[in-house]
C-alpha positions as MATLAB code, in Angstrom:
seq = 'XXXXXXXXXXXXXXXXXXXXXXXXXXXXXXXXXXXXXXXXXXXXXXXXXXXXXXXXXXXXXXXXXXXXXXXXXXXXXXXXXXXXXXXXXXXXXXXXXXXXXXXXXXXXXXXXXXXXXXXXXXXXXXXXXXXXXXXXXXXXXXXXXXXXXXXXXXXXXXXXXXXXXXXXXXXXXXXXXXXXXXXXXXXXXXXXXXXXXXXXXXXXXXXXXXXXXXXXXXXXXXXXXXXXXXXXXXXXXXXXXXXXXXXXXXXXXXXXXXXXXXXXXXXXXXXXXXXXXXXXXXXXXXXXXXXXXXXXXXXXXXXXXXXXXXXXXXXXXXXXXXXXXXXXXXXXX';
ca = [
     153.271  242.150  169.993;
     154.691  239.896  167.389;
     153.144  239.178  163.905;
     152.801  235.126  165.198;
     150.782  236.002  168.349;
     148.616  238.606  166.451;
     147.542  235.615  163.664;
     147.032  233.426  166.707;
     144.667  235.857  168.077;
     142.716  237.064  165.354;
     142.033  233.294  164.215;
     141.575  232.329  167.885;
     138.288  235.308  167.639;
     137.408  234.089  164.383;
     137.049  230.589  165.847;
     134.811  231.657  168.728;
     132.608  233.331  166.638;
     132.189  230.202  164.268;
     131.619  228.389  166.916;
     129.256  230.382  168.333;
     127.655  230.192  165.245;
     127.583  226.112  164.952;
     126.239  226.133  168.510;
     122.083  226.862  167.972;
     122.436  223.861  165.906;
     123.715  221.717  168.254;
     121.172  222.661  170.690;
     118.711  222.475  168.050;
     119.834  218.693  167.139;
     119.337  217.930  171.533;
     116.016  219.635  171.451;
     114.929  217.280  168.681;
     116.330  214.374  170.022;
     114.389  215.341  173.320;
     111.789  215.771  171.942;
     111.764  212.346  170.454;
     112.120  210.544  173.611;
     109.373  212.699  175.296;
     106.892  211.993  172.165;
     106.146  208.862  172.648;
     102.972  207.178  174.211;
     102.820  207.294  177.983;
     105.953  209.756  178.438;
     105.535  213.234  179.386;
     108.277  215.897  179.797;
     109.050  217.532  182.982;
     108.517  221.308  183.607;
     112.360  221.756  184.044;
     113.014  219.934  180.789;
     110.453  222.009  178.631;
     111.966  225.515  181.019;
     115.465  224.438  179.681;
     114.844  223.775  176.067;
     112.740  226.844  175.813;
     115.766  228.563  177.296;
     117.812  226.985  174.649;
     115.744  227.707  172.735;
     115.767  231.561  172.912;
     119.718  231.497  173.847;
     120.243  229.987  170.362;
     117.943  232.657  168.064;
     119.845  235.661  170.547;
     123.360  234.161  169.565;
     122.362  232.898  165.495;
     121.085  237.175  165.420;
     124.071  238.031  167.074;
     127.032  236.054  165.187;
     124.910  237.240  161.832;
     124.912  240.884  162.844;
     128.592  240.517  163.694;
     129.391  239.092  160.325;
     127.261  241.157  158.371;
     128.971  244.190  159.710;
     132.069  243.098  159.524;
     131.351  242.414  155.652;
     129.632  245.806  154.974;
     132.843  247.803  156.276;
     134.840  245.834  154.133;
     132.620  246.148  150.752;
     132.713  250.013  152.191;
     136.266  250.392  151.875;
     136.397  248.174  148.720;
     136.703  249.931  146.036;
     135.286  248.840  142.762;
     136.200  249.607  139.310;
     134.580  252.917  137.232;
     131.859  251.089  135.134;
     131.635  247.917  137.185;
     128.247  247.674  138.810;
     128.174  245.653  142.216;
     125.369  243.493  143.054;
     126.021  242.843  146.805;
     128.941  243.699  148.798;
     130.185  240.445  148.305;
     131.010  241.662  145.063;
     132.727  244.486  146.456;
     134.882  242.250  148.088;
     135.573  239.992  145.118;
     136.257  242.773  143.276;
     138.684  244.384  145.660;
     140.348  241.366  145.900;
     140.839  241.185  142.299;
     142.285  244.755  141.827;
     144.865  243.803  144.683;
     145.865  240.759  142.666;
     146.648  242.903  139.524;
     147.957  245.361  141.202;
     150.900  243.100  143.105;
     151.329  241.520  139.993;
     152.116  244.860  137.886;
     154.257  245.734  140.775;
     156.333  242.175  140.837;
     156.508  242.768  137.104;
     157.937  246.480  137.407;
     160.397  245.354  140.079;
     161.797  242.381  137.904;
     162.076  244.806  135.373;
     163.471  247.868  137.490;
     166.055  245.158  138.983;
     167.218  244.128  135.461;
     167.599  247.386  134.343;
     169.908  248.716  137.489;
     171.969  245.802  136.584;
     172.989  246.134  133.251;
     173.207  249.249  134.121;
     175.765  248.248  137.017;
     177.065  246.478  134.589;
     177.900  248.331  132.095;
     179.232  250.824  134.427;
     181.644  248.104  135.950;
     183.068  247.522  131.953;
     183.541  250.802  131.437;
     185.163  251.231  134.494;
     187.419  248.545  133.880;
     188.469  249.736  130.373;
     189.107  253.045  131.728;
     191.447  251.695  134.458;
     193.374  249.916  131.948;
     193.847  253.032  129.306;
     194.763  254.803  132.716;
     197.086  252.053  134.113;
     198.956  252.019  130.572;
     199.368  255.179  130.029;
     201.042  255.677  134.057;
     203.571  253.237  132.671;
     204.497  255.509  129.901;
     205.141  258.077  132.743;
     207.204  255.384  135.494;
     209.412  254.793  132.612;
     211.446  257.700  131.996;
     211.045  258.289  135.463;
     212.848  255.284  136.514;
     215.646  255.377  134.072;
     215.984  259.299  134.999;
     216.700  257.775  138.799;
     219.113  254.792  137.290;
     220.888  256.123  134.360;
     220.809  259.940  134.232;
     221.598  261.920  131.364;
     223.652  264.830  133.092;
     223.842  265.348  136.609;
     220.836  265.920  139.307;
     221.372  267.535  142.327;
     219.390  266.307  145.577;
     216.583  268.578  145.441;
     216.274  267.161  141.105;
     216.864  263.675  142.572;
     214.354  263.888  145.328;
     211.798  265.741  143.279;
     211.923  262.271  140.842;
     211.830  259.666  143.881;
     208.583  261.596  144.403;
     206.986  261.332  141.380;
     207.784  258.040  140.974;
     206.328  257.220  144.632;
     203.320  259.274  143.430;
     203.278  257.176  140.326;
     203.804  253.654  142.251;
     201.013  254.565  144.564;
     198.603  255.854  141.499;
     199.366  252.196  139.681;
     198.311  250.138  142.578;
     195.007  251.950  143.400;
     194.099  252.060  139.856;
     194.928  248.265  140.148;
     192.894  247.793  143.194;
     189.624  249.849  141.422;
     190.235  247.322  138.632;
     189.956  244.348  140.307;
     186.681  245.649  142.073;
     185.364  246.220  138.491;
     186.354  242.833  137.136;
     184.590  241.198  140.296;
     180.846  243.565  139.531;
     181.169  242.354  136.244;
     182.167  239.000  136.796;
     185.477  238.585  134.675;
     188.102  238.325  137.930;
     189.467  234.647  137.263;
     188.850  232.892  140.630;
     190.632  229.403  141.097;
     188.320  226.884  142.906;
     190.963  224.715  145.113;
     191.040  223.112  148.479;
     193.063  225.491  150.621;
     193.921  225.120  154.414;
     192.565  228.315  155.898;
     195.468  228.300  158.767;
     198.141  227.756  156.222;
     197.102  231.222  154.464;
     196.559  233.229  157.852;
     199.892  232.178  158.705;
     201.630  233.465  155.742;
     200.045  237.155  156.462;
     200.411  236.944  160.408;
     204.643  238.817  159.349;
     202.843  241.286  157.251;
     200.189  241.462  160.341;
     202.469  241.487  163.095;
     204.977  244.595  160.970;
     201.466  246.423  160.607;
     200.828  246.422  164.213;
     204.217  247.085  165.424;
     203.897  250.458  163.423;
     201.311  251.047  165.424;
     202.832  250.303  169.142;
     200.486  247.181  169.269;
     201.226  243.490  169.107;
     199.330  240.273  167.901;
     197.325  237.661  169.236;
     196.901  234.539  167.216;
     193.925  231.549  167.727;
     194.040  229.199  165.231;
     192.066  226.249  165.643;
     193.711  223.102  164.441;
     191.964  220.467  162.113;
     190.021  223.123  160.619;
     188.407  221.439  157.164;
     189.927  222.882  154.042;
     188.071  225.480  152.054;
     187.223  226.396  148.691;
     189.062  229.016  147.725;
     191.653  231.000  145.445;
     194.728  230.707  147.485;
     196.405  233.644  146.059;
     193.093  235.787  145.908;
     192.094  235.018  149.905;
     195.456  235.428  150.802;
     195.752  238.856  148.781;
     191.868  239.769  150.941;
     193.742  238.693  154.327;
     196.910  241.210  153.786;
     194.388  243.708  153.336;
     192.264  243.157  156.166;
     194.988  242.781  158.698;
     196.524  245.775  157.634;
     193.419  247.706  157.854;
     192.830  245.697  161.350;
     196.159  246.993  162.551;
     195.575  250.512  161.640;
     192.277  250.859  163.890;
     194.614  249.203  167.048;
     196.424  251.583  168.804;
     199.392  251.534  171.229;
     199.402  248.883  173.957;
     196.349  247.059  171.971;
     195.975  243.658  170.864;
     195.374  242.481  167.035;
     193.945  239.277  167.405;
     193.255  236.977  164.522;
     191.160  233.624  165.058;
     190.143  230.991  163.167;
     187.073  228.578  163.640;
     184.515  226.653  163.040;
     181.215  226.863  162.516;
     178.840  224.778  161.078;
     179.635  223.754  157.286;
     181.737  227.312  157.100;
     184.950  228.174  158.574;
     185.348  231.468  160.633;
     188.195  233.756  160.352;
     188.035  236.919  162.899;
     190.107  240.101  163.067;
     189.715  241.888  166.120;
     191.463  244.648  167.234;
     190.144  246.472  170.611;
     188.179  249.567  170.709;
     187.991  249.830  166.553;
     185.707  249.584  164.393;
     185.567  248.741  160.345;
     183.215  249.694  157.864;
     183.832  248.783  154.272;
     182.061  251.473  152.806;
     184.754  254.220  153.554;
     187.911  252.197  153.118;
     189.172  251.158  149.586;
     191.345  248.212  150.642;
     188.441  247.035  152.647;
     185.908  247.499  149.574;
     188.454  245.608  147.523;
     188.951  242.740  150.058;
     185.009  242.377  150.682;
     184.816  241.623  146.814;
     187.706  239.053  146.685;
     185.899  237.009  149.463;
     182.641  237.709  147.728;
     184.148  236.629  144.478;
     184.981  233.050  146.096;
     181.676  232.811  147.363;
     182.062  233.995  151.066;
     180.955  236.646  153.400;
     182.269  239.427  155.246;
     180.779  240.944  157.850;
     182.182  243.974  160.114;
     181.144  245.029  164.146;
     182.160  246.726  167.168;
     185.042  243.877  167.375;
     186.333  243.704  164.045;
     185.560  241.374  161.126;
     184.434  238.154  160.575;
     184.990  236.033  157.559;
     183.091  233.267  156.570;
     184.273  230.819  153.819;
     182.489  227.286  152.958;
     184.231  224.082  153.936;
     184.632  220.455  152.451;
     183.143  218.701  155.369;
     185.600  215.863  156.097;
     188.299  216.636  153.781;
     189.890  217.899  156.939;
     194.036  217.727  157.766;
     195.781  218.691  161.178;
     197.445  221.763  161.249;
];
């Protein structure tokens, strides 16, 4: 039973009963005018009209006594579980009511208060968090390059000579290096986007234009896995508004993530749409499934499309990325 039809029917009983309450006046305002009529000099009223009005008659004290009843029960189990305030003395249990009322009126507005308040404290909090994050990242990120240095002119220009094992050992540590660098990188840019400092470039961008400079990375990423790719793109599609360079950093990292979750003999397809005032980008490889809140590339490219003022959203099929359009500013692909 939805919320609608419930409203529906309570104010569907509530009408009845008014109704039923207007009605002994009605029948009051025909008696009179009967009445009236019959008055006058010469007339007199049939049996079967005087039988009917005095039926009226009592029909309209049973229902005024019964609609009052109803109401005045109705009102005393509300003042009964109205509470009133310690000190406050209530006349009636209308009162009661008003009083209730009035308690429930404070007491949504402390709580709207308190949750403004809660919500501006969790985010400078979040905030402040994000900055320190980000300053940590960069102390981090500078001192790795004091590290890759020596290790890459060890590798170059060695001073003495490195057997395989020495030689391999330092290919290592500077893979392990590489690889700590870019996710320190990657935790960074999440930071700068919670905090709003990521520059963003607002431009006009072709959406098919960008998905078809990742479809090599896409279709590499796949073939690693024994899959292949499937590409849709819809032509005419209006431009966007978007950082070029940031949506096309967000698609590299969804594809390969989309490519991962296909296995052998499975499709990565890649679509684009439209839809509305938005256009639609989905990545859908079969039988996977994405969730952003377990996967750092995907965490990272949720935020660049959220930092450009689009949505991601993730299913049984894949994801689906939704960027606003310039309606009409539209060029063939």
């Amino acid at each position: 039973m939805t919320p609608a039809f419930v409203r529906r029917k309570i104010s569907r009983a509530i009408a009845v009963r008014l109704t039923a309450g207007v009605a002994p006046s009605i029948v009051a305002i025909g008696l009179v005018i009967g009445l009236i009529y019959y008055g006058q000099f010469g007339r007199q009223a049939p049996n079967i009209v005087l039988g009917i009005a005095t039926a009226l008659t009592v029909l309209a004290i049973v229902m005024t006594w019964s609609n009052a009843k109803y109401f005045a029960d109705r009102l005393a189990r509300i003042a009964r579980a109205s509470s009133v305030a310690p000190g406050v003395q209530a006349s009636d249990d209308f009162d009661r009511i008003e009083q209730a009322v009035g308690n429930l009126g404070s007491a949504l507005s402390a709580s709207e208060v308190e949750r403004a308040r809660t919500s501006a404290k969790v985010e400078a909090r979040l905030q402040e968090q994000a900055t320190m994050l980000s300053g940590v990242v960069s102390d981090a990120i500078a001192q790795l390059d004091q590290v890759r240095l020596p290790l890459q002119i060890l590798l170059e220009s060695p001073f003495g000579e490195l057997n395989e094992n020495q030689e391999e050992l330092l290919r290592d540590a500077r893979a392990a290096a590489d690889t700590i660098d870019l996710a320190l990188r990657r935790l960074g840019q999440v930071a700068d986007v919670d905090r709003g400092a990521l520059p963003v470039q607002q431009e006009l961008v072709q959406i098919n234009d960008v998905v078809r400079s990742v479809l090599p990375l896409a279709r590499a990423a796949a073939e690693r896995h024994g899959a292949h790719t499937d590409t849709a793109l819809e032509p005419g599609l209006p431009r966007v508004v978007a950082d070029r360079t940031r949506l096309a950093e967000a698609l590299s990292l969804f594809v390969t993530a989309a490519a991962d979750g296909a296995g052998p003999a499975q499709s990565l397809t890649i679509v684009t749409e439209r839809d509305g005032s938005h256009a639609i980008i989905r990545m859908s490889p079969t039988h996977a499934r994405f969730d952003a809140t377990d996967n750092p590339s995907m965490i990272l490219a949720s935020r660049l499309i959220s930092a450009q003022g689009g949505t991601v959203s993730a299913d049984a099929n894949g994801i689906v990325l939704r960027l606003r359009t310039i309606i009409g500013a539209s060029s063939r692909s």
